[in-house]
Backbone as JSON, one array per atom type, in Angstrom:
{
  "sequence": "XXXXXXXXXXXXXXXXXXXXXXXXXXXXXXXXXXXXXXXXXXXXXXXXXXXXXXXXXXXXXXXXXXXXXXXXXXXXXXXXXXXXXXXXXXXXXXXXXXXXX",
  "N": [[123.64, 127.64, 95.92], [122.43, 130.57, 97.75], [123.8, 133.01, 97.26], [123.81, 134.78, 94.98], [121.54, 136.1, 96.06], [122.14, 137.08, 98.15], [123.57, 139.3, 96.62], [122.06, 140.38, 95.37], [120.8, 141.74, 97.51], [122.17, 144.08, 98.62], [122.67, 144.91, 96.79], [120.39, 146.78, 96.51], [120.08, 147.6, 98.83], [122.4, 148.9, 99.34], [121.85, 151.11, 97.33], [119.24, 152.35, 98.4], [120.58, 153.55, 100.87], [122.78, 155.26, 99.84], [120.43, 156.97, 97.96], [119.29, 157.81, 100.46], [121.08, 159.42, 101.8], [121.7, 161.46, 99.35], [119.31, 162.37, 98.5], [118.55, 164.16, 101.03], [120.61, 165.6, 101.29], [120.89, 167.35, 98.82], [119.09, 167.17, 97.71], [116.13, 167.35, 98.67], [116.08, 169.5, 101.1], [116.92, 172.44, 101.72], [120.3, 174.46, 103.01], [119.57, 176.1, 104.87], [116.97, 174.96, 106.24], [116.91, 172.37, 106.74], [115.76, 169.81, 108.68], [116.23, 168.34, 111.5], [116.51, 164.91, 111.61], [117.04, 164.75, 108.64], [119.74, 165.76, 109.1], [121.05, 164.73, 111.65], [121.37, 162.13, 109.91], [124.17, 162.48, 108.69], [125.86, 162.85, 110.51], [126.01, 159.97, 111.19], [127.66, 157.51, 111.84], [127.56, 154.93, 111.76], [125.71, 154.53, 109.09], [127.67, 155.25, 107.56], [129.61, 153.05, 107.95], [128.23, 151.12, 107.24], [127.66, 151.09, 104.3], [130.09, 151.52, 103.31], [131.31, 148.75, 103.88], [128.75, 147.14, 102.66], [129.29, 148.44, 99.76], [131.71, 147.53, 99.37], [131.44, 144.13, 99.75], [129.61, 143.59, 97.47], [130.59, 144.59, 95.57], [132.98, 143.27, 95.33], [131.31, 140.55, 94.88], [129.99, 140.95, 92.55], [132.52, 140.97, 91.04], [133.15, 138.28, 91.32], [130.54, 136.7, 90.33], [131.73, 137.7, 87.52], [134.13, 136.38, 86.94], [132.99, 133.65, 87.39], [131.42, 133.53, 85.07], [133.14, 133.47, 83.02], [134.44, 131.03, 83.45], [135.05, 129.69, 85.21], [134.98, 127.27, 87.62], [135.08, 126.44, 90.48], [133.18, 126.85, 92.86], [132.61, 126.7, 95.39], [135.56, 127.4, 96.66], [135.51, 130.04, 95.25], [133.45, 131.38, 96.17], [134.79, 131.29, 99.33], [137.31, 132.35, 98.79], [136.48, 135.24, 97.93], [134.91, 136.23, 99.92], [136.95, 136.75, 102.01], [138.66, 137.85, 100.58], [137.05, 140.56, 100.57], [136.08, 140.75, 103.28], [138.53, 141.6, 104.34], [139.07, 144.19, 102.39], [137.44, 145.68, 103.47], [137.56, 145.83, 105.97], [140.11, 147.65, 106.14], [139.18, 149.68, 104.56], [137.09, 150.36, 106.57], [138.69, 151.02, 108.9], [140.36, 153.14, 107.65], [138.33, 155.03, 107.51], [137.34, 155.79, 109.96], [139.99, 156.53, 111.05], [140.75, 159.34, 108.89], [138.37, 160.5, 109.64]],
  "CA": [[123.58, 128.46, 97.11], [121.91, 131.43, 97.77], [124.58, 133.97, 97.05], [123.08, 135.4, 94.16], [120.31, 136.54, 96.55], [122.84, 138.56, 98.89], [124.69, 140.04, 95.93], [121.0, 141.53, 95.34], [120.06, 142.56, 98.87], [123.04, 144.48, 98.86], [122.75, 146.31, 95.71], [119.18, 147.41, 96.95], [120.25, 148.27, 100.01], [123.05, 150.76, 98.69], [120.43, 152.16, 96.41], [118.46, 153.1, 99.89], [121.45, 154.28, 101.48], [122.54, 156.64, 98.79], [119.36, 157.69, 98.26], [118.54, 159.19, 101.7], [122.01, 160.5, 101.54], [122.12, 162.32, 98.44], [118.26, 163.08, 98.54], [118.8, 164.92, 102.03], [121.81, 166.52, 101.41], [120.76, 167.94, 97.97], [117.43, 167.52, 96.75], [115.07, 167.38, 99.28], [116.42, 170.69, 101.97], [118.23, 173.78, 101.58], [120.81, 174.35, 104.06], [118.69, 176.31, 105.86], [115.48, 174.5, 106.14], [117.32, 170.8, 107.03], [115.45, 169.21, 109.56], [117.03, 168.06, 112.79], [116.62, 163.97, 111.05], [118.14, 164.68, 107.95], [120.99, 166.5, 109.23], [121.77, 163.02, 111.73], [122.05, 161.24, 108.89], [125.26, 162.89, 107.81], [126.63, 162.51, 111.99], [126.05, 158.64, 111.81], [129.12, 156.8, 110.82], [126.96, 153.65, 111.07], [125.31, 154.54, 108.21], [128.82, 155.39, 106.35], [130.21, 151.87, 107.69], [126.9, 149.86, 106.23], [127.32, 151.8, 102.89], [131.51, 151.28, 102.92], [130.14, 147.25, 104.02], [128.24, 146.73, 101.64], [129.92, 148.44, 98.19], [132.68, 146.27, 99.36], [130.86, 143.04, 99.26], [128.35, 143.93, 96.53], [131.49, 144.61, 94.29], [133.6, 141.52, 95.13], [130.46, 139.3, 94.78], [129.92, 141.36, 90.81], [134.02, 140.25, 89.66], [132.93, 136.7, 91.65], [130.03, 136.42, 89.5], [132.12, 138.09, 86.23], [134.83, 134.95, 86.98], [132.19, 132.64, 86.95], [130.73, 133.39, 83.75], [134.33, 133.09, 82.05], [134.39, 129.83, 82.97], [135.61, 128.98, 87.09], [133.46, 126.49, 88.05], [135.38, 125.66, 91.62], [132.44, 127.57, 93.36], [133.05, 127.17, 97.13], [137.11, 128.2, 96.87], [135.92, 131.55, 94.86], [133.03, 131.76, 97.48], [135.54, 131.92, 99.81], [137.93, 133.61, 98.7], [135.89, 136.32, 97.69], [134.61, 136.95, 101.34], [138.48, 136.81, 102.63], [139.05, 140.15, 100.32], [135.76, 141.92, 101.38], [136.47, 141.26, 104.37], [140.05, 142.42, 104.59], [138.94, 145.34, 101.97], [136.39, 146.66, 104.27], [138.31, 146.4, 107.45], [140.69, 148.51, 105.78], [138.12, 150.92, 104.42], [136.73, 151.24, 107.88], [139.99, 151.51, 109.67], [140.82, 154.39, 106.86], [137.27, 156.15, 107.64], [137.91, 156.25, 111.18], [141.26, 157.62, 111.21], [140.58, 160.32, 109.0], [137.33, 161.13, 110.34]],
  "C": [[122.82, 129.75, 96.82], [122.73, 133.03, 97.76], [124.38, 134.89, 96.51], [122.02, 136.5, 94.84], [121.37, 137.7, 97.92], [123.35, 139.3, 97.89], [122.92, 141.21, 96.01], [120.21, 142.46, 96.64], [120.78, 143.69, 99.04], [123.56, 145.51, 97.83], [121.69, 147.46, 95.89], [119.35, 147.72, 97.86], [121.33, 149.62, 100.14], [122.52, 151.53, 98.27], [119.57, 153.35, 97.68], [119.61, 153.97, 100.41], [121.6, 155.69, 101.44], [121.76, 157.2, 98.51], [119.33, 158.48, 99.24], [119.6, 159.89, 101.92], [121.96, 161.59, 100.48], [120.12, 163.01, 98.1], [118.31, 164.26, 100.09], [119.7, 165.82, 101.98], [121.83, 167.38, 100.41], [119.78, 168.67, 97.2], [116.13, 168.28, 97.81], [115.14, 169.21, 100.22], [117.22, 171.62, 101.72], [118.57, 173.81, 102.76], [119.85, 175.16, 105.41], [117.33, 175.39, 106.56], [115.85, 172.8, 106.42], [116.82, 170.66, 108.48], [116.2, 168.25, 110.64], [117.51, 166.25, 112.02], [117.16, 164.13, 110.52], [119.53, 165.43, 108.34], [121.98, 165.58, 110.38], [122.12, 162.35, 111.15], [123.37, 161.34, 108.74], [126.18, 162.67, 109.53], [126.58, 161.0, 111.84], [127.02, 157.69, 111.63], [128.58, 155.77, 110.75], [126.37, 153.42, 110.07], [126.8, 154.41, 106.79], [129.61, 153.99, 106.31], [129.18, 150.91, 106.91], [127.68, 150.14, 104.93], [129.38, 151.04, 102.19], [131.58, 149.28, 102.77], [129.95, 146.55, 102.91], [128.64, 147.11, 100.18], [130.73, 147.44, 98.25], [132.42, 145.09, 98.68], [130.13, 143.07, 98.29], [129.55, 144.08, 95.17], [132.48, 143.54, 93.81], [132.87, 140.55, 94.42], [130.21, 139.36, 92.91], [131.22, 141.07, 90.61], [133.48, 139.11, 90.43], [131.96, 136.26, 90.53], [130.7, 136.8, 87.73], [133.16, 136.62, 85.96], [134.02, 133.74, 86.68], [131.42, 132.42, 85.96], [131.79, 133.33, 82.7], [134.57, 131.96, 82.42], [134.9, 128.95, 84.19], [134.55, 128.67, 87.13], [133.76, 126.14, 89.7], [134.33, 126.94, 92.23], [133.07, 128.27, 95.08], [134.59, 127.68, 97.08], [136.17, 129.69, 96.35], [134.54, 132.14, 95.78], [133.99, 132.48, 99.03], [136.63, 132.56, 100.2], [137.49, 135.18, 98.36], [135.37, 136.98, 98.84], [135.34, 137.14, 102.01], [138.46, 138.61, 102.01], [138.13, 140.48, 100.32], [135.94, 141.99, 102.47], [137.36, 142.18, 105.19], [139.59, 144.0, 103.67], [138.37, 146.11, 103.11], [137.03, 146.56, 105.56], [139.43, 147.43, 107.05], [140.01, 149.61, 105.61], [137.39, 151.63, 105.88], [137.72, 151.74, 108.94], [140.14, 153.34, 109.25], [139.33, 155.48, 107.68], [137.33, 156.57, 108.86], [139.41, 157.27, 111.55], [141.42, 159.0, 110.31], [139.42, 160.96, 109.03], [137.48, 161.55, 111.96]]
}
């Protein structure tokens, strides 16, 4: 399967994330001088649910692949069990970000 190939879309796509977060918010603008764009970024919660999203899955899928190199070979069960708790993690995580945001 092609699993392998989301675990990596998903590490590269955090990379981006974090990036324009922590380049906007640190590197790139002084508080003064933040441009109307970067300073949306930090209002978008869709950006904070992608980012919460994707560590989720991107970290399940790294112990899925760490299991499978000790020696589980039943693929499809730890396929899907592994998308059961990302799923449930990250509805939790976004529940949590909502309520105290």
């Amino acid at each position: 399967m092609f699993i392998w190939l989301f675990h990596r879309i998903s590490g590269v796509s955090l990379i981006i994330l974090f990036g324009i977060k922590i380049l906007t918010s640190y590197f790139l603008f002084t508080k003064d001088k933040k441009p109307d764009w970067a300073l949306s970024l930090h209002r978008q919660p869709v950006l904070d649910v992608m980012i919460l999203i994707l560590f989720t899955f991107h970290s399940i899928y790294g112990l899925r692949t760490i299991v499978m190199d000790f020696g589980y070979r039943n693929e499809k069960r730890l396929f899907w069990l592994s998308n059961t708790v990302a799923s449930i993690i990250s509805v939790i995580l976004i529940y949590l970000y909502f309520v105290m945001s």
